[in-house]
PLY file of the C-alpha trace (Angstrom):
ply
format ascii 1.0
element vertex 81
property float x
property float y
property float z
element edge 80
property int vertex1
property int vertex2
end_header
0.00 0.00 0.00
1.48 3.60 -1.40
-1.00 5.34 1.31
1.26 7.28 3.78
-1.17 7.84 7.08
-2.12 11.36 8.67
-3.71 12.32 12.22
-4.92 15.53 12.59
-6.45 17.08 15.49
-9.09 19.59 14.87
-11.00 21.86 17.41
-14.48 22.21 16.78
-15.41 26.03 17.52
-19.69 27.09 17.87
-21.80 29.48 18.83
-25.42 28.26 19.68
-28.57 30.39 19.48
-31.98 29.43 21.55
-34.96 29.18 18.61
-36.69 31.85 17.12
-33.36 33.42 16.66
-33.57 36.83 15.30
-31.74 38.08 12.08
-29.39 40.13 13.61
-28.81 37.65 16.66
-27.62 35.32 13.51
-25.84 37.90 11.58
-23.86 38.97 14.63
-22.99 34.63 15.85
-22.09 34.46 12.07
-20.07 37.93 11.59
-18.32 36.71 15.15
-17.51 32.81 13.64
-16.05 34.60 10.19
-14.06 36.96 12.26
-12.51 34.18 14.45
-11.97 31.63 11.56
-10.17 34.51 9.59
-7.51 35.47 11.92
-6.73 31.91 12.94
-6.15 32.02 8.98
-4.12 34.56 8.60
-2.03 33.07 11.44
-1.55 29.97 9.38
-3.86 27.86 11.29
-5.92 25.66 8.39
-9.83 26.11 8.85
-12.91 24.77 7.40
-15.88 27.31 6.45
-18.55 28.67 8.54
-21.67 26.08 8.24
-25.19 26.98 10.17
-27.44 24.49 11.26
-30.62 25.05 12.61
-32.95 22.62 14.78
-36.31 22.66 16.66
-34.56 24.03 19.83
-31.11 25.65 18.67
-29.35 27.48 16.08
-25.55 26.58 15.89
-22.99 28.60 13.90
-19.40 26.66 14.32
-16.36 25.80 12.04
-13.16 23.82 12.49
-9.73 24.44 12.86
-6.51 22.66 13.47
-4.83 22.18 15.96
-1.51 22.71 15.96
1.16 19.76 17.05
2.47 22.35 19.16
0.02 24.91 20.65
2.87 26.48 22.59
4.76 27.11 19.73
2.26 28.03 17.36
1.51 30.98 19.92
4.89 31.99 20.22
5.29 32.25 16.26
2.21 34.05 15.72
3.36 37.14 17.93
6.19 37.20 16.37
4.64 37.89 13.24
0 1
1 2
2 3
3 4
4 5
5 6
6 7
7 8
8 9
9 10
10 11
11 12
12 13
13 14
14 15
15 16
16 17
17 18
18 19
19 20
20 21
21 22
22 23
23 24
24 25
25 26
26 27
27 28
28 29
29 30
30 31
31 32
32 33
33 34
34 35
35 36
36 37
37 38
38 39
39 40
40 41
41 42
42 43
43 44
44 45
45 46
46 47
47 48
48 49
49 50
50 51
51 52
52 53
53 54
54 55
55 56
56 57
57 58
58 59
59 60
60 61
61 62
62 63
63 64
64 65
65 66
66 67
67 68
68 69
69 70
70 71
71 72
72 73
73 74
74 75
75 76
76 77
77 78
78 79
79 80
């Protein structure tokens, strides 16, 4: 097998609104999610995009992002920058 294996740790960040949500309640979880994925971005920190689901009881907002193998580090760098 030519398949070289990866493990990735990814933290799972959400917001979670209680139903009826109003617009701007959602417009201000989602403006907060895009704001958070895009700096962990621009720090180098891959992401996935900002998904809403709703329910009967909840509204969530949430993305992912990876964790780095070295928080510490990662931390460290970014200031520097």
């Amino acid at each position: 097998m030519d398949a070289e294996k990866r493990v990735r740790t990814v933290d799972h960040h959400e917001w979670t609104l209680k139903q009826p949500a109003h617009h701007t309640e959602v417009e201000k979880a989602v403006a907060v999610a895009e704001h958070e994925r895009t700096a962990l971005a621009s720090r180098g920190v891959r992401t996935g995009d900002v998904h809403i689901h709703g329910g009967d009881t909840e509204l969530v907002i949430s993305f992912e992002a990876e964790r780095p193998k070295n928080p510490k580090r990662h931390l460290v760098e970014a200031a520097d920058a």
